[in-house]
C-alpha positions as CSV (number, residue, x, y, z in Angstrom):
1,X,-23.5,-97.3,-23.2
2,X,-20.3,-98.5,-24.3
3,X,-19.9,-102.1,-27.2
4,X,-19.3,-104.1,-23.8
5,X,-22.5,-103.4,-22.2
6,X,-24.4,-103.7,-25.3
7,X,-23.1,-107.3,-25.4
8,X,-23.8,-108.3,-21.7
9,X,-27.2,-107.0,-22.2
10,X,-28.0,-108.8,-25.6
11,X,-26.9,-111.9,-23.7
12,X,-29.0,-111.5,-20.5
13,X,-32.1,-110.6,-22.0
14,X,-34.4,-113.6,-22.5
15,X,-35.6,-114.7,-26.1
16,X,-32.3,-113.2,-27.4
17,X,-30.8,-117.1,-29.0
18,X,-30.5,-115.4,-32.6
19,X,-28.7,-111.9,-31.5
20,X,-26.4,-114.2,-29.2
21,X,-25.5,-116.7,-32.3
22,X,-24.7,-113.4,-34.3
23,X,-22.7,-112.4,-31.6
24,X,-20.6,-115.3,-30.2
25,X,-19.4,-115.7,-34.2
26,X,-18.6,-112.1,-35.0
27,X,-16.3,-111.9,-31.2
28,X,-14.4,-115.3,-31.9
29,X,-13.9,-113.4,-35.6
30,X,-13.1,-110.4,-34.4
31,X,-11.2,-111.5,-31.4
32,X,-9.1,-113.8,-34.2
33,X,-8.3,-110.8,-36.7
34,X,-7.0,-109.3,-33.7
35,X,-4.6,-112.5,-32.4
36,X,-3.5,-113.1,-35.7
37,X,-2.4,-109.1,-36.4
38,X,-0.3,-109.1,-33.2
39,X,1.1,-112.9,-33.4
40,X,2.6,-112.6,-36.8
41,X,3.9,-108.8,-36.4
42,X,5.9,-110.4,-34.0
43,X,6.9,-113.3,-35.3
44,X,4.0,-116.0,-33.0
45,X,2.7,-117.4,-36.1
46,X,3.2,-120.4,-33.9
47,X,1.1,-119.8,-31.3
48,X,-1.7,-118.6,-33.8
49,X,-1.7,-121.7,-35.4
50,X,-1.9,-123.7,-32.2
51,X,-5.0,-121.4,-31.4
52,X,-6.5,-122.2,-34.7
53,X,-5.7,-126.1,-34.5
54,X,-7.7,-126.3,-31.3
55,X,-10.9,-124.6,-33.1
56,X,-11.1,-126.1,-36.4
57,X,-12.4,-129.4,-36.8
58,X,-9.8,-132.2,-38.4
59,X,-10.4,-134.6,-40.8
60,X,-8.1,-136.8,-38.9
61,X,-10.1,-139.1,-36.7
62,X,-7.1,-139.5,-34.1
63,X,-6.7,-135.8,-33.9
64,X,-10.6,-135.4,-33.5
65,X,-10.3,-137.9,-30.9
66,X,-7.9,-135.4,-28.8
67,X,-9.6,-132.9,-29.1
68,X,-13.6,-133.3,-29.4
69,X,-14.5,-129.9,-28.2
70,X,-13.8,-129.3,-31.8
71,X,-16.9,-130.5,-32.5
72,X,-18.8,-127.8,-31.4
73,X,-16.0,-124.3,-31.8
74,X,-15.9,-124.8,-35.7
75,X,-18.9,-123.6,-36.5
76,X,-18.5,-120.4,-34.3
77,X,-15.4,-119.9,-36.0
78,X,-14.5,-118.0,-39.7
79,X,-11.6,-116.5,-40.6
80,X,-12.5,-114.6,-44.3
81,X,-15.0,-111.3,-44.2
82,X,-17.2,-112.8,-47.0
83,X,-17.8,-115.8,-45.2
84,X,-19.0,-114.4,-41.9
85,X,-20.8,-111.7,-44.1
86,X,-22.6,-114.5,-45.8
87,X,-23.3,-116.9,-43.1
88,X,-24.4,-114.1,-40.8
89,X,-26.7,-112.3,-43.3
90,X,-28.1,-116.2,-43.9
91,X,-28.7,-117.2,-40.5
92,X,-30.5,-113.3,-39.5
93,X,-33.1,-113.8,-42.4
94,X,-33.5,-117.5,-41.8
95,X,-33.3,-117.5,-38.3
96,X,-36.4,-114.9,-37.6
97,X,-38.8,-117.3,-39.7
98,X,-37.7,-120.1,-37.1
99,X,-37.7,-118.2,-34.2
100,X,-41.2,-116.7,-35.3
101,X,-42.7,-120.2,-35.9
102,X,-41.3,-122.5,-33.9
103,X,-39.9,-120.0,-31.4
104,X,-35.8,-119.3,-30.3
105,X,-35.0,-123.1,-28.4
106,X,-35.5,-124.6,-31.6
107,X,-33.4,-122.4,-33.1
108,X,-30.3,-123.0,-30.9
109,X,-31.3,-126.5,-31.3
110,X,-31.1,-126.2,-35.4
111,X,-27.9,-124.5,-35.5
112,X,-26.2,-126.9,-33.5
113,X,-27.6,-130.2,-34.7
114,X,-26.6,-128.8,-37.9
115,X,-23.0,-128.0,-37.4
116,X,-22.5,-131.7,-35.6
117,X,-24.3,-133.3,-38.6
118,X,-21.9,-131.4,-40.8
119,X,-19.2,-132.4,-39.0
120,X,-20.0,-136.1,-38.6
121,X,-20.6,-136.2,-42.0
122,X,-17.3,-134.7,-43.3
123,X,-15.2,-136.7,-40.8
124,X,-16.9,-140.2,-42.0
125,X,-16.8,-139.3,-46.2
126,X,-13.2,-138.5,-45.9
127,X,-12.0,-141.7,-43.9
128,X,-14.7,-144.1,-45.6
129,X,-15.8,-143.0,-49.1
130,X,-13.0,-144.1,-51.3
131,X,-13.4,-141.2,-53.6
132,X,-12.3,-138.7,-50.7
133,X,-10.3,-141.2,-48.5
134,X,-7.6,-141.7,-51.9
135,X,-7.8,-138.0,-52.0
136,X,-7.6,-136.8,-48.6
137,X,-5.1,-134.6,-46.8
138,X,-5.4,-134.5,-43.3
139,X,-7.4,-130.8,-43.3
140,X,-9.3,-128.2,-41.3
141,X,-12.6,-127.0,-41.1
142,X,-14.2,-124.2,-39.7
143,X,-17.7,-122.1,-40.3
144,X,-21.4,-122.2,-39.7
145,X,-22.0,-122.7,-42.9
146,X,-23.3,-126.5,-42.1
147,X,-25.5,-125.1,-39.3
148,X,-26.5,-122.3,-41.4
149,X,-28.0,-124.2,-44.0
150,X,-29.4,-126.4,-41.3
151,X,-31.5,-123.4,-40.9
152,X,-32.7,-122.3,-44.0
153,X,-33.3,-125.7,-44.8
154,X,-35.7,-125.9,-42.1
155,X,-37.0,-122.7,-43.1
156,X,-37.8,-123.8,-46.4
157,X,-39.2,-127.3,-45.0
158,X,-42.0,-125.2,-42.5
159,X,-43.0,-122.7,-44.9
160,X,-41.6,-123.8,-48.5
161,X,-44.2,-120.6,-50.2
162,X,-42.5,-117.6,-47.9
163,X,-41.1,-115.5,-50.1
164,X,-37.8,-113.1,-49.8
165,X,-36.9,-110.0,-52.1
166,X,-33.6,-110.5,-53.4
167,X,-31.9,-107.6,-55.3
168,X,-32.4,-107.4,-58.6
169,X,-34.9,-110.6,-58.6
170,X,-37.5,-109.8,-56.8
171,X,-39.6,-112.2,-54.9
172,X,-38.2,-115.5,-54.7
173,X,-40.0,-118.5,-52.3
174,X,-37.4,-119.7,-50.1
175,X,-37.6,-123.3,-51.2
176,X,-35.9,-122.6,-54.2
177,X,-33.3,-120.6,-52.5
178,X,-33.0,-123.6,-50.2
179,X,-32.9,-126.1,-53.2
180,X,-30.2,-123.7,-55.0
181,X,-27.9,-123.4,-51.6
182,X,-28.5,-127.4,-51.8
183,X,-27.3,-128.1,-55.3
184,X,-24.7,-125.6,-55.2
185,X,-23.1,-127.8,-52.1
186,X,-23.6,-131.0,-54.0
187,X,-22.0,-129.7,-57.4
188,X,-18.8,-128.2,-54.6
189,X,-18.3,-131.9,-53.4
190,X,-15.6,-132.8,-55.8
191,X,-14.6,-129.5,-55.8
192,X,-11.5,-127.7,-54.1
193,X,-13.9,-127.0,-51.4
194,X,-14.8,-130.1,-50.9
195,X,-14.9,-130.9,-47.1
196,X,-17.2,-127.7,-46.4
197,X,-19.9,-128.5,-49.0
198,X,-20.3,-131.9,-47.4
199,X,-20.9,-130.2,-44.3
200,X,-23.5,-128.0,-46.1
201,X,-25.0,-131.3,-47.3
202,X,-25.6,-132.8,-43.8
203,X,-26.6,-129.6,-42.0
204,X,-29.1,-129.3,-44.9
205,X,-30.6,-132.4,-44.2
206,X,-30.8,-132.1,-40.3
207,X,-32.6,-129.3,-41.1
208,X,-35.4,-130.6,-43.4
209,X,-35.7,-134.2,-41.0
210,X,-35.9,-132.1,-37.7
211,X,-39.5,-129.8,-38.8
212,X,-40.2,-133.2,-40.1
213,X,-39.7,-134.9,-37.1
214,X,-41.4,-132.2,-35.3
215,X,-44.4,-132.2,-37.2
216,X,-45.2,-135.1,-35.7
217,X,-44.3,-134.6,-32.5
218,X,-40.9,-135.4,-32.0
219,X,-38.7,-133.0,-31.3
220,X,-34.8,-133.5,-32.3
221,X,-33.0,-131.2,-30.3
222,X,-34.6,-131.9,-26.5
223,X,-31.1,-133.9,-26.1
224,X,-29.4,-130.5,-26.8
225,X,-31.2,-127.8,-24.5
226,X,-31.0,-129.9,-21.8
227,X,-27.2,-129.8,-22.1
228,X,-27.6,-126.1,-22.5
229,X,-29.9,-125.7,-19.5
230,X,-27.3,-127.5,-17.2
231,X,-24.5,-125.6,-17.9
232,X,-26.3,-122.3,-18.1
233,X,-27.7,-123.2,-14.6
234,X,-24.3,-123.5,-13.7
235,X,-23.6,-119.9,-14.5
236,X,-26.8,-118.1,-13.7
237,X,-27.1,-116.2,-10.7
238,X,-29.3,-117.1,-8.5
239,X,-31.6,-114.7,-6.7
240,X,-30.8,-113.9,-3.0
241,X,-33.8,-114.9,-0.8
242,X,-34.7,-112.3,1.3
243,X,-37.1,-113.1,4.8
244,X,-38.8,-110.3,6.2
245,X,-40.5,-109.8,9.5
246,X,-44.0,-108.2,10.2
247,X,-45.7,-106.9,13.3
248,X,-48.7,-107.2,13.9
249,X,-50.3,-104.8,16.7
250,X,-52.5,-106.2,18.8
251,X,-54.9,-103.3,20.1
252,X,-54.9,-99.8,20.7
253,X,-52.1,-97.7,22.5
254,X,-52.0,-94.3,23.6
255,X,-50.2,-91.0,22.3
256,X,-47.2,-90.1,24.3
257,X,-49.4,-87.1,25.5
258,X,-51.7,-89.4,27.1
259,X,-54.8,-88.7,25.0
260,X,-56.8,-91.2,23.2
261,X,-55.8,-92.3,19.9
262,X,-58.1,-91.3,17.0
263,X,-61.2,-93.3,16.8
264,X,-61.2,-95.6,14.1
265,X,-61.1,-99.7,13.2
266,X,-59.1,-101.6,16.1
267,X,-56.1,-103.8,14.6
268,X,-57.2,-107.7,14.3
269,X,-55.6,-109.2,17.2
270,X,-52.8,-112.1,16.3
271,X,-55.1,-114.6,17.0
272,X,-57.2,-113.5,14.6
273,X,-54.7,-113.1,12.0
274,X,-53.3,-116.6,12.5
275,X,-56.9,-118.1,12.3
276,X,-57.1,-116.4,8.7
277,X,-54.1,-117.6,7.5
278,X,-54.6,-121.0,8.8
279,X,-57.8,-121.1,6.6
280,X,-56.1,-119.8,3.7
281,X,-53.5,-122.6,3.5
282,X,-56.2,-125.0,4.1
283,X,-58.6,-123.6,2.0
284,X,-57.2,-120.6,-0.3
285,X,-57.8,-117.1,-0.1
286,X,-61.1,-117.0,-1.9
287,X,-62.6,-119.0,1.3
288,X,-62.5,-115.8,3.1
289,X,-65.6,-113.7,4.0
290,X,-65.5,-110.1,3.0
291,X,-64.5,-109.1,7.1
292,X,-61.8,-111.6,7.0
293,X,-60.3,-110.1,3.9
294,X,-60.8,-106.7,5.2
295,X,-59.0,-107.5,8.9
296,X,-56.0,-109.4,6.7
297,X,-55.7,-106.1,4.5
298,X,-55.6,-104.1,7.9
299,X,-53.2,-105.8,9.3
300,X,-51.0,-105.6,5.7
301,X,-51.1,-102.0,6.6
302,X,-49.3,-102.2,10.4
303,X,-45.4,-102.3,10.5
């Protein structure tokens, strides 16, 4: 089986969000790596940048408003190895506690509530805190780090005493690797990095309001799958009805030699059959006496 129909077959088999999350982030990487090789080796830095500009989310409100779509193809998109390493690794071990618990919708639901709430809140600090608006330069920002954290934040809110082996540690609960991926954002705020660590910060805290939110009852992301059911409607095949005719004999015939036919049950007549499945769809199969059911299977048996 070639890498092709590994992929179509991770994507049409049901239950599959977290494998299709992987997936969808490692192609756009891969499928970028390989644009950007060919475009500069001759000479369409250009056009890789125009590619780029139309996945990464601005910090420009105008040029957000041009292109929204941004809003969602940022965090499916990374550009370094150790940042899709990280993120991916992160979301696999995360992600199977939350699909375990809470089961795969709510997944897809936490990774992208995360990455909007990341984005909405690094497009509102740096056009309306005065500390980043003095400071800004209109940027870019990609990764699912925001929507990552989103996880493992909810992780750590559902079952704070789960614990992980981390090399060279040991067991470690995953609320304090949640609380350390949290402070480590906060501390990168005023940092060079600053855009992406406020993402972190409001993917982090989707994360922890939505099991809260869902422990009692509400749950965040039904406005989400029901976006995701309509346009996966759109694109799922659906199954081809197919009618089929049977006949139902009626009595005994003869052999072409003109001898008897063997001795045995005589075929329920139409009448008959119609009368039992008039009684069914009035009444249900179990309404049948045991020579109805037996006359129905007989007639099962006829072409």
């Amino acid at each position: 089986m070639s890498i092709i129909d590994d992929i179509k077959t991770a994507f049409r088999q049901p239950n599959n969000i977290l494998k299709q999350l992987i997936l969808i982030n490692v192609i756009v990487f891969v499928v970028l790596i390989v644009l950007r090789t060919i475009l500069f080796i001759t000479s369409g830095e250009w056009l890789y940048a125009l590619i780029f500009s139309n996945l990464a989310i601005s910090s420009s409100p105008l040029y957000f408003a041009t292109h929204p779509w941004t809003l969602i193809t940022y965090f499916f998109t990374h550009e370094g190895f150790l940042h899709i390493i990280f993120n991916m690794l992160n979301l696999y071990w995360f992600g199977q506690l939350i699909r375990e618990y809470v089961g795969d919708r709510k997944l897809l639901s936490l990774y992208v509530l995360g990455g909007i709430a990341g984005a909405v809140l690094y497009l509102l600090s740096y056009n309306f805190i005065p500390y980043f608006a003095d400071r800004m330069v209109i940027g870019t920002m990609i990764g699912a780090s925001a929507s990552v954290l989103a996880i493992v934040m909810a992780a750590a809110t559902l079952l704070p005493n789960y614990s992980f082996n981390l090399i060279l540690i040991g067991p470690v609960k995953i609320k304090y690797i949640a609380a350390f991926l949290v402070l480590l954002s906060i501390s990168g705020a005023i940092g060079s990095n600053a855009g992406g660590n406020i993402a972190h910060i409001g993917g982090a805290f989707i994360g922890w309001l939505f099991i809260k939110q869902l422990q009692r009852g509400n749950d965040m992301g039904r406005p989400v799958l029901a976006v995701t059911d309509f346009f996966g409607n759109l694109f799922k095949r659906k199954p081809k009805l197919k009618i089929t005719h049977r006949r139902f004999s009626t009595g005994s015939t003869a052999k072409p030699n003109g001898t008897k036919p063997n001795s045995g049950p005589l075929s329920p007549s139409q009448h008959e059959i119609d009368r039992i499945l008039d009684k069914i769809s009035s009444s249900g199969y179990e309404s049948l006496s045991k020579e109805e059911k037996q006359k129905l299977f007989q007639a099962s048996q006829k072409d």
